[in-house]
PLY file of the C-alpha trace (Angstrom):
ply
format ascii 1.0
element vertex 296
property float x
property float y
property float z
element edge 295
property int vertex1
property int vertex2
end_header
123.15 120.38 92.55
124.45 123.69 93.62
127.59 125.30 92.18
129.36 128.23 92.55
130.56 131.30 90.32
133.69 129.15 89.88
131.67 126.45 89.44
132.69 123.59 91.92
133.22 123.42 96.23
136.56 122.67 97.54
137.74 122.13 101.71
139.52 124.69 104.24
141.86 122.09 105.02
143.81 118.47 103.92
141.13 115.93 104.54
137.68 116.03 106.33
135.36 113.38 107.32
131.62 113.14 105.98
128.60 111.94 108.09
125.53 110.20 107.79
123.09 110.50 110.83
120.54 108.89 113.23
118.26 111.34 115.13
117.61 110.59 118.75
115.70 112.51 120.50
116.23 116.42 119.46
119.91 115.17 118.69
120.92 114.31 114.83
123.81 111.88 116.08
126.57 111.66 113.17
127.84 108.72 112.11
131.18 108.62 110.16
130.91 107.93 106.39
134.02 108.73 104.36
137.18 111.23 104.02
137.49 113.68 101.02
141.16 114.75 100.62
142.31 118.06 99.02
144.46 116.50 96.78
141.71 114.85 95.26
139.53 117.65 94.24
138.89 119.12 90.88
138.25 123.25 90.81
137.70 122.12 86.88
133.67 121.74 86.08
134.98 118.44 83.29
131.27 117.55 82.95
130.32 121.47 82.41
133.13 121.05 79.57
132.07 117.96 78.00
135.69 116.63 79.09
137.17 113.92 80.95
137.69 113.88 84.54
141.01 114.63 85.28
143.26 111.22 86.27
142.27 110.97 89.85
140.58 114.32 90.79
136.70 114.24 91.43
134.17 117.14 91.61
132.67 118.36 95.24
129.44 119.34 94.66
126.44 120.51 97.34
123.15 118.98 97.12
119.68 121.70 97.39
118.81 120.01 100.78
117.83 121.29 104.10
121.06 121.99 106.13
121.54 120.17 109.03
122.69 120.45 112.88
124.75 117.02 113.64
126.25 116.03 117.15
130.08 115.44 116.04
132.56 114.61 118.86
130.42 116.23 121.88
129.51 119.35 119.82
126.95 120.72 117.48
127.62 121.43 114.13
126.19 122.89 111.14
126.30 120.62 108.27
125.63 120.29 104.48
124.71 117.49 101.94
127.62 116.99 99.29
128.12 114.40 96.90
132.39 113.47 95.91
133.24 111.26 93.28
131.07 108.25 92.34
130.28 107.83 96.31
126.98 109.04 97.70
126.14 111.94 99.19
126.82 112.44 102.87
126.92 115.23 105.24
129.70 117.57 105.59
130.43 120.46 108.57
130.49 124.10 106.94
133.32 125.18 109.09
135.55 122.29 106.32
134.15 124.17 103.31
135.26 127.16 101.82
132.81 129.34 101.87
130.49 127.00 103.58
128.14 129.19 105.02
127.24 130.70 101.58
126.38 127.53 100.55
124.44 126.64 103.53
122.28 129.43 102.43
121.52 128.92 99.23
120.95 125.23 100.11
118.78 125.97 102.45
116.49 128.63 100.39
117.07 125.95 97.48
115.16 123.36 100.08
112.20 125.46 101.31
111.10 126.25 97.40
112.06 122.28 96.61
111.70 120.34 99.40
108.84 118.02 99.61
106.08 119.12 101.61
105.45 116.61 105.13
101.74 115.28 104.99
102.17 115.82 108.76
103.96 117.20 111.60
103.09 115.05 114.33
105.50 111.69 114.49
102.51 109.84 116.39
99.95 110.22 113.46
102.78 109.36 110.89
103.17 106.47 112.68
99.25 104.87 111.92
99.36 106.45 108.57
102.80 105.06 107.61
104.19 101.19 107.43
107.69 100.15 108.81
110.38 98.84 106.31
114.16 98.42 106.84
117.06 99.53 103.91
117.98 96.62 102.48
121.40 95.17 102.13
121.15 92.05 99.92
120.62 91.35 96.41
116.98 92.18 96.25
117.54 95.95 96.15
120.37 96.17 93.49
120.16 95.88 90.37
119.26 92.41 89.27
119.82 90.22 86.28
116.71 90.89 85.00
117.60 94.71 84.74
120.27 94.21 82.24
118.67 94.42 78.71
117.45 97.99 80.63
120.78 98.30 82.26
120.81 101.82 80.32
117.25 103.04 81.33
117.13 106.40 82.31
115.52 108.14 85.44
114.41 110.75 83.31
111.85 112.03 80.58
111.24 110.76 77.35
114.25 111.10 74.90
116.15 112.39 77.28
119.70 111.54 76.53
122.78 110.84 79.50
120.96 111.15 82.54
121.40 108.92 85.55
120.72 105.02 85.13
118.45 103.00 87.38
121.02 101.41 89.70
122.57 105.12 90.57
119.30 105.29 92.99
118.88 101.41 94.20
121.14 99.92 97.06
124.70 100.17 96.44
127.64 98.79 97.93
130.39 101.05 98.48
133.96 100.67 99.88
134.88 102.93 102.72
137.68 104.15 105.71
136.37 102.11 108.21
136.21 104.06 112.04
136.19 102.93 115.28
133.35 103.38 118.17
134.55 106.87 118.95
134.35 107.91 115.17
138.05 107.95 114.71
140.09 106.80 111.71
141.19 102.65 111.86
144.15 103.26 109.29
144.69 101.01 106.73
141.16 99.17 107.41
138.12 99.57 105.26
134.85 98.33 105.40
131.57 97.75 102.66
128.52 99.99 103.33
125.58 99.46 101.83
123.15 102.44 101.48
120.18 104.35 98.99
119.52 107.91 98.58
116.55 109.69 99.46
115.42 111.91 96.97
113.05 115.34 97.11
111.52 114.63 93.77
110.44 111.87 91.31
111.73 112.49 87.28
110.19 114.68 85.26
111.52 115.97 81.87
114.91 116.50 82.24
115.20 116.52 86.03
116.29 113.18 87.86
115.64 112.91 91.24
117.71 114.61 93.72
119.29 113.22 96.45
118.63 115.17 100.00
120.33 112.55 101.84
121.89 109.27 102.65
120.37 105.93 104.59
122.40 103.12 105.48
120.91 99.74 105.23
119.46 98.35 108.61
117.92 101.44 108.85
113.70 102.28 109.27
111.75 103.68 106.57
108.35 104.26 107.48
106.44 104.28 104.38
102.98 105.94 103.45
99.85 103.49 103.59
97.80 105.82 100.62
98.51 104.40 97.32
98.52 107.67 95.73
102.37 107.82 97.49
103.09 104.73 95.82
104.45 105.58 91.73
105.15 104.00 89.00
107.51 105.62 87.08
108.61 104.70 83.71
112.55 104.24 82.60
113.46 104.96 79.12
116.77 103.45 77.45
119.14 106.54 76.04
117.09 108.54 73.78
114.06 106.29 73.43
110.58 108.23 73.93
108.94 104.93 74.44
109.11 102.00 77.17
106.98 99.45 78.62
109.56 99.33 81.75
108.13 100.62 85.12
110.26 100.89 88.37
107.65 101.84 91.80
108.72 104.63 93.83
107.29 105.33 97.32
107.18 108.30 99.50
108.03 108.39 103.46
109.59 109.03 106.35
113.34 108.20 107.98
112.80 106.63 111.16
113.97 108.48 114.60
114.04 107.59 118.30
111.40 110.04 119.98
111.79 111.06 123.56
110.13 107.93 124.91
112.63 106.23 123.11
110.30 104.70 120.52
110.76 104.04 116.78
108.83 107.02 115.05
108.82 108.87 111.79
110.78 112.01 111.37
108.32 114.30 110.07
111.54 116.61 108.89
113.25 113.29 106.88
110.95 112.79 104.18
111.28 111.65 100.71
111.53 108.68 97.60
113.09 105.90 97.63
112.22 102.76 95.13
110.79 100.32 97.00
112.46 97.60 95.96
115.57 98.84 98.15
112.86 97.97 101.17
112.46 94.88 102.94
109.32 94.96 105.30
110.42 95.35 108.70
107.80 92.79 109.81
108.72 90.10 107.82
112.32 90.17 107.20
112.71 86.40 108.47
110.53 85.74 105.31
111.90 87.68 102.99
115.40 88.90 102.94
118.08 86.69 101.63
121.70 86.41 103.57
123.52 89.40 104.31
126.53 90.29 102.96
128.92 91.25 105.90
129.42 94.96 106.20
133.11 94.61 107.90
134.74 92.58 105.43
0 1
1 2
2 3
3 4
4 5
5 6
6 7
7 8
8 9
9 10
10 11
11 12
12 13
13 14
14 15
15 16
16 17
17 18
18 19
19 20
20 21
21 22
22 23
23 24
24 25
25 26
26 27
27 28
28 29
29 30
30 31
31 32
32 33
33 34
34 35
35 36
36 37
37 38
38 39
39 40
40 41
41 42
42 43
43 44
44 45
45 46
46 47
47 48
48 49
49 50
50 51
51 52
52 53
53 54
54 55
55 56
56 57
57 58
58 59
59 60
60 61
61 62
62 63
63 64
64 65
65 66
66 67
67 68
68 69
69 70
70 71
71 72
72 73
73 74
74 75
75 76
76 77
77 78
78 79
79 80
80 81
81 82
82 83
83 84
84 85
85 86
86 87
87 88
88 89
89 90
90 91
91 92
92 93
93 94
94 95
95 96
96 97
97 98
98 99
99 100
100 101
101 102
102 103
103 104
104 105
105 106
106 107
107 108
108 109
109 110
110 111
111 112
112 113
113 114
114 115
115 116
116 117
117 118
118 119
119 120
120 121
121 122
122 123
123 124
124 125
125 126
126 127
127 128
128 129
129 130
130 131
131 132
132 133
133 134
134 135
135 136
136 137
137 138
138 139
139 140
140 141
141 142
142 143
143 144
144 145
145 146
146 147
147 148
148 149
149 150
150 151
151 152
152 153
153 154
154 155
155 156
156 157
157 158
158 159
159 160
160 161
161 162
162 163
163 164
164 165
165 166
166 167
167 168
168 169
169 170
170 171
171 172
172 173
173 174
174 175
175 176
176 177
177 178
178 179
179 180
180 181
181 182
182 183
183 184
184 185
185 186
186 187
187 188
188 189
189 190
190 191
191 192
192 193
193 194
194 195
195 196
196 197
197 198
198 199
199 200
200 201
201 202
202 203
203 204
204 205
205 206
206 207
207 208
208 209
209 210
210 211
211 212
212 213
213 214
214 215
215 216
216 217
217 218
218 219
219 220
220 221
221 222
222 223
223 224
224 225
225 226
226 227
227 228
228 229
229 230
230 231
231 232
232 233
233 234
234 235
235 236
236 237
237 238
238 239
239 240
240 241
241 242
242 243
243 244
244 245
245 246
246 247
247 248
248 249
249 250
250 251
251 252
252 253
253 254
254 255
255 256
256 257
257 258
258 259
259 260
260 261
261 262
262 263
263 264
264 265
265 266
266 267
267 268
268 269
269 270
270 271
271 272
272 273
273 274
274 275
275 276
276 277
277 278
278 279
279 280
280 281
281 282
282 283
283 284
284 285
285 286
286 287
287 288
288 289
289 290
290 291
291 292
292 293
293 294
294 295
């Protein structure tokens, strides 16, 4: 995460709407994800403190990953990657941050020294060196009964102690403001989202991986076909240097439209993800269980 002098990010104005996006084309098209309101922000680092968040205040913090140019209500805006409260992270213009384009910058240097490299440029060759699965949004990819005597293994090193837990990276189901088709506000109405972060880096040490952005479920993954971008990575409870608990991480690309109009990976959307939060997009009659509805 990146912080400030002050130590945490705050908005220009009363409330502001985050994105996710679909790329079509040369066009990142935004999608509506949440509101953060003013109110609701902490300028207090808690965690820094070894406190307790204060009663319903939450910290804004930027993710180190690649700024991006979204297509928000016929215009083109720079954007960064921010995660609020116990959320996700989702995209956020720089024009509603205070000093947004400072951040942009140091996110951005952050990402060329951090971001994971592409194993190609070329969407077509991706495509034959890659294999298609869809985000999930059932049961498979969350946390399952079978996780809880490990429902405190840690994403991180060996007795390494308060780091993220397993389920902060599988697919989650979060409530949301729910928007119409023109990406305005339906008040009073809210609606479940299911989604999984893609992260630049696997854990190592002391570092969990770090999200550089947000997928929804129902949408592409095209994942590398060379085992050696398939990991196992082990989880260790709280403070344990030991562990016979693996979780398999795999490395690919977020699926665009290309100018042809077909399905493609997006050579500049590249990351982790565990593959459990997958369901293979050629066999999802087979495989995936009911859906939970997403508008309820």
């Amino acid at each position: 995460m990146l912080h400030n002098g002050e130590g945490l990010f705050t908005i220009n104005k009363p409330q502001v709407i985050r994105y996710t996006f679909t790329r079509q084309g040369n066009t990142n098209i935004a999608i509506p994800f949440d509101t953060v309101d003013k109110s609701a922000i902490t300028r207090i680092n808690y965690k820094h403190l070894h406190e307790d968040a204060p009663k319903g205040k939450h910290r804004l913090l930027a993710n180190p990953a690649t700024p991006r140019m979204l297509h928000i209500a016929g215009k083109d805006h720079l954007c960064v990657l921010t995660w609020f409260s116990t959320s996700s992270s989702a995209w956020i213009k720089v024009d509603d941050l205070v000093d947004g384009h400072k951040i942009a910058s140091v996110a951005r240097s952050r990402a060329r020294r951090e971001d994971p490299h592409a194993t190609s440029t070329d969407p077509d060759k991706l495509f034959h060196q890659t294999h298609r699965y869809v985000i999930r949004n059932d049961d498979v990819g969350e946390a399952q009964p079978s996780d809880k005597p490990n429902k405190h293994a840690k994403v991180m090193g060996p007795g390494q102690k308060d780091g993220d837990d397993l389920p902060h990276y599988l697919t989650k189901d979060i409530r949301e403001q729910a928007f119409d088709a023109n990406g305005a506000q339906v008040q009073g109405q809210r609606v479940t989202r299911s989604l999984v972060s893609l992260v630049m880096n696997l854990p190592e040490r002391d570092t969990p991986p770090i999200a550089i952005d947000t997928l929804l479920a129902g949408q592409s993954f095209f994942v590398m076909k060379d085992s050696s971008f398939h990991r196992d990575s082990p989880l260790y409870l709280n403070g344990k240097r030991h562990t016979n608990v693996l979780e398999k991480w795999v490395f690919g690309y977020v699926a665009m439209q290309d100018a042809h109009n077909r399905l493609r990976p997006d050579p500049n959307r590249r990351g982790w993800v565990p593959l459990r939060a997958l369901a293979d997009a050629g066999h999802l009659q087979l495989t995936d269980i009911p859906q939970r509805p997403t508008n309820a």
